[in-house]
C-alpha positions as CSV (number, residue, x, y, z in Angstrom):
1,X,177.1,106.1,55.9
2,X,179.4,104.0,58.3
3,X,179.3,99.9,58.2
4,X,177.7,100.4,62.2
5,X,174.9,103.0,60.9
6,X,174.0,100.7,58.7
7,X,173.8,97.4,60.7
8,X,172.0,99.4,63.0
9,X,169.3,100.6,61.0
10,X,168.8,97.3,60.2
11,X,168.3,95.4,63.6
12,X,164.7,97.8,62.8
13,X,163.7,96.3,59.6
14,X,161.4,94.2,61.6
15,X,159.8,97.3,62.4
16,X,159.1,98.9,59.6
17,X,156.2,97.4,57.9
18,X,154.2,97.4,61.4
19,X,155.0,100.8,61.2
20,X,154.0,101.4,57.7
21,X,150.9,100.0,58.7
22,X,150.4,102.3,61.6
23,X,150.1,104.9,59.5
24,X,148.5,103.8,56.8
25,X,145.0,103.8,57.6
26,X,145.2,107.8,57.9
27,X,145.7,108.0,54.6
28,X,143.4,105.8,53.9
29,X,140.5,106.6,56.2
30,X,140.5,110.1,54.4
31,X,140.2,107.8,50.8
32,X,137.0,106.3,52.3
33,X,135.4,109.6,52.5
34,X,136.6,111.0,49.7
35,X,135.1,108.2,47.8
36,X,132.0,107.5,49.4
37,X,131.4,111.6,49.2
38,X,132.6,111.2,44.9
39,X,130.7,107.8,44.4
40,X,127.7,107.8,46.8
41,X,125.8,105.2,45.1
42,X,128.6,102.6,46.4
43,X,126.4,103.0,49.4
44,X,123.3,104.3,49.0
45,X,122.6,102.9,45.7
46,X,120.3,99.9,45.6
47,X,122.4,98.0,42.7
48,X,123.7,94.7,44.6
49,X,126.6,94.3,42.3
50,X,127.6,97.9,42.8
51,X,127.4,97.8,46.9
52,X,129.0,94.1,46.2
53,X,132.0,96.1,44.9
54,X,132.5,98.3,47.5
55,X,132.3,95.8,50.5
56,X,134.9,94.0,48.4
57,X,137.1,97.0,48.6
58,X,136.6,97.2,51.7
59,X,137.7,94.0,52.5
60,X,141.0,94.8,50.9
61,X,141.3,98.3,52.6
62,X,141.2,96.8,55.9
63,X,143.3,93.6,55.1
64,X,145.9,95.7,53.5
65,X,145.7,98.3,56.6
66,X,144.3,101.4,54.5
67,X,141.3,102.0,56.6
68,X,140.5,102.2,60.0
69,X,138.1,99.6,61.0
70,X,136.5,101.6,63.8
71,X,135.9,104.7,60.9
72,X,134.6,102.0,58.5
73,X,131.8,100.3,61.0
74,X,131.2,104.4,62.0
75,X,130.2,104.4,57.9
76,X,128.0,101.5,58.2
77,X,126.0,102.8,61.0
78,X,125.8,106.1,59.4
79,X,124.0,104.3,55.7
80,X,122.6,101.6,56.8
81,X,121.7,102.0,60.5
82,X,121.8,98.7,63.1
83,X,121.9,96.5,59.9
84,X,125.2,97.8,59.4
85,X,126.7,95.5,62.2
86,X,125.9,92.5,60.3
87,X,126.8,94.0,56.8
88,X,130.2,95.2,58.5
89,X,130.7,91.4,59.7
90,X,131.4,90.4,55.8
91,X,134.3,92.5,54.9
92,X,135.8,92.6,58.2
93,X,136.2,88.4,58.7
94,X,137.4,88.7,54.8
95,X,140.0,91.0,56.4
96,X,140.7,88.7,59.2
97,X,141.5,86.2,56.8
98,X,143.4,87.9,53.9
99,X,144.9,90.1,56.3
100,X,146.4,86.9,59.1
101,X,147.9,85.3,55.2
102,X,149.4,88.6,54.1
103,X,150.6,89.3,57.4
104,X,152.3,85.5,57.2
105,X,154.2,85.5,53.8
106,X,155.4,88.8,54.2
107,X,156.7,88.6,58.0
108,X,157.3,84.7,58.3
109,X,157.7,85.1,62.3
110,X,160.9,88.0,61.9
111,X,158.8,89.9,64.4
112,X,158.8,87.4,66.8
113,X,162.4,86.7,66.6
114,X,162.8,90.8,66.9
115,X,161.3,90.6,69.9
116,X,162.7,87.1,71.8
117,X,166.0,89.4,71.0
118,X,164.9,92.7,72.4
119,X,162.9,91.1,75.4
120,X,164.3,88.5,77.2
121,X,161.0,87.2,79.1
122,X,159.0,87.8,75.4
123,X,159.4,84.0,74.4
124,X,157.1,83.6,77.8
125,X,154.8,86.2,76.7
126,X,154.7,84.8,73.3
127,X,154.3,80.9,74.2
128,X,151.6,81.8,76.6
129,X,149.3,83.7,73.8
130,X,150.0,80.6,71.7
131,X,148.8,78.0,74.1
132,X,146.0,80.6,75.1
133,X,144.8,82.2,71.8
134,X,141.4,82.8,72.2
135,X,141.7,84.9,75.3
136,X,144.8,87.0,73.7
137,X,142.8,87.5,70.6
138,X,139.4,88.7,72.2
139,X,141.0,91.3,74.1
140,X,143.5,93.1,71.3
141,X,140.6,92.7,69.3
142,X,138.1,94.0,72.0
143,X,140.2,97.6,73.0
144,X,140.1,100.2,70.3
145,X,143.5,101.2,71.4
146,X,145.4,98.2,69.0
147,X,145.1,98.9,65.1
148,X,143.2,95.9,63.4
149,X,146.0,95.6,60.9
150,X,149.4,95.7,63.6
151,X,147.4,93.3,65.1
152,X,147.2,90.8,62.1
153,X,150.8,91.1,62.0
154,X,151.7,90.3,65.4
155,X,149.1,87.1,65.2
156,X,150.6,85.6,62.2
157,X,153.9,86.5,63.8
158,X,153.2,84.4,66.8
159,X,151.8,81.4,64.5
160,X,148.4,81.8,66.0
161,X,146.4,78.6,65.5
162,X,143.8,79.9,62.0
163,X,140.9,78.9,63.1
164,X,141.1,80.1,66.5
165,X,142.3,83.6,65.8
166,X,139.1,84.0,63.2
167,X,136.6,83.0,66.3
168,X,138.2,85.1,68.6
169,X,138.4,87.9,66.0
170,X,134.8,87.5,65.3
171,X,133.9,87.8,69.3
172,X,136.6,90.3,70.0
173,X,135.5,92.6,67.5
174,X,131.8,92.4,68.0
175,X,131.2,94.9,71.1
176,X,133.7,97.6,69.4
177,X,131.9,97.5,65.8
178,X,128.4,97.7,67.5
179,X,129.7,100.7,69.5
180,X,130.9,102.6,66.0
181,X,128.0,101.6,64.4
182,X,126.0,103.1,67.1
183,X,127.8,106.4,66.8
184,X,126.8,106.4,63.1
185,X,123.2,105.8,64.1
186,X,123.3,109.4,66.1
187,X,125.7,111.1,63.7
188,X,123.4,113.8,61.3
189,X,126.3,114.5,58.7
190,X,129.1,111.9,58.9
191,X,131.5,113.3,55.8
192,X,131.2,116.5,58.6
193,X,131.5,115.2,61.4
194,X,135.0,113.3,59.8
195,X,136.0,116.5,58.9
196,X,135.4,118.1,62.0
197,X,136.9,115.7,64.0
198,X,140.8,115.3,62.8
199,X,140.7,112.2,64.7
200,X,141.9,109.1,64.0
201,X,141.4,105.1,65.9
202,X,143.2,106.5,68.8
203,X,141.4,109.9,69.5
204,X,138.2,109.2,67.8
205,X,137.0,109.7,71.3
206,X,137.1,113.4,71.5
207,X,134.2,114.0,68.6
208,X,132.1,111.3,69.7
209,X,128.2,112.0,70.1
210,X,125.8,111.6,73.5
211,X,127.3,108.7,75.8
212,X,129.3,106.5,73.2
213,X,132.6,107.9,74.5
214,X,132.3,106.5,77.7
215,X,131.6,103.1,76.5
216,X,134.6,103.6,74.1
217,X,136.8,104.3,77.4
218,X,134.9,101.1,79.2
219,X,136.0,98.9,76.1
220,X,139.7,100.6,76.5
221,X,139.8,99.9,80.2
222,X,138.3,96.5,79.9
223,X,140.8,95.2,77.1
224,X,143.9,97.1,78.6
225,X,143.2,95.4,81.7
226,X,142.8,91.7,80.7
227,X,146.0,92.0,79.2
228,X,148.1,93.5,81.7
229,X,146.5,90.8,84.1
230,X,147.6,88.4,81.2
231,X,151.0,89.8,80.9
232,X,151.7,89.2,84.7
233,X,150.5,86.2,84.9
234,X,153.0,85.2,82.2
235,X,155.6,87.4,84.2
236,X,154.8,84.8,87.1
237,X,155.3,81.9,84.7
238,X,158.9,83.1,83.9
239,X,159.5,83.6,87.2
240,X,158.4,80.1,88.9
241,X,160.3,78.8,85.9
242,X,163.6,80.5,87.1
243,X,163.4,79.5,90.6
244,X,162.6,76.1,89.3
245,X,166.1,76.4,87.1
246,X,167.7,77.5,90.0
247,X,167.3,75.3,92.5
């Protein structure tokens, strides 16, 4: 391989653990149900230390990107009903958290700097979700269309403030997880429906029972479109800032 293939792959190296967590979660979406079908008294046993256990491993599944959040809240609706939204609230702040710290020591902002280099208005983008986290934060969390775990990267990335990236997490997060938790409520047979589905967080639409999928495709609209409008507004900001340079 040539000295320029080389230096070329590299400029991706950036890339390549967002990626890797991209696809992850198919992998490990199928594990959940292959466990939860082998070992169903994680779930439906009544031994606390035993359903203790599994949220705990769930906790790492989602912070390390091996499940998908909305397929995991789908399980908790299935098992234990309405009370699953709460139960679901445990593991998935524990993801927030170990997955934001992760995120930090592996990618120590490279991303960021990938991005300043490959988009020359991103520092704009990027300045304007910092000093306007919460907003940024309820919405990638809000749409089903951004993985949980590419979106822990890009946080920790950015230097989001902590504490402000948990709230807005908690907020963001809350419509979409009731939503999958009411589509395990009306599921019958959820290891079949997984099966019959082949779907994934992207296209868990098309298997998705009574009305649900049209508030999945309200929550899609809804986040896309608060941050396009975000994104122009911080289009206008680089803008007025040129003009202001110019003159």
């Amino acid at each position: 391989m040539s000295k320029s293939s080389i230096e070329s792959i590299s400029e991706f190296k950036p890339l390549v653990f967002p990626m890797l967590l991209a696809l992850l979660p198919w992998l490990g979406s199928g594990l959940l149900v292959y466990v939860i079908k082998t070992y169903p008294s994680i779930v439906e046993g009544q031994d606390l230390g035993i359903q203790l256990m599994g949220l705990g491993i769930l906790t790492l599944g989602l912070a390390a990107g091996l499940v998908h959040a909305s397929m995991a809240s789908i399980a908790m609706g299935y098992y234990f009903g309405w009370k699953g939204l709460a139960i679901f609230g445990i593991p998935y702040l524990g993801a927030c958290v170990l997955g934001y710290l992760l995120c930090s020591f592996l990618d120590s902002g490279k991303l960021n700097s990938y991005l300043k280099l490959m988009y020359d208005k991103w520092e704009v983008h990027a300045q304007d979700a910092i000093k306007n986290p919460i907003v940024y934060v309820f919405f990638l969390r809000l749409t089903p269309v951004f993985p949980f775990a590419i979106t822990n990267y890009l946080l920790a990335s950015l230097r989001i403030d902590f504490w402000k990236m948990l709230i807005a997490s908690a907020a963001g997060q809350l419509p979409r997880s009731a939503l999958f938790v009411w589509v395990g409520t009306l599921i019958t047979n959820w290891l079949t429906w997984v099966g019959e589905s082949k779907t994934g967080e992207f296209m868990i639409w098309q298997n998705m029972p009574g009305n649900t999928r049209y508030f999945w495709f309200a929550l899609v609209g809804l986040g896309l479109l608060a941050l396009f409008v975000m994104w122009k507004r911080a289009d206008s900001i680089s803008k007025s800032e040129n003009i202001t340079h110019k003159e």
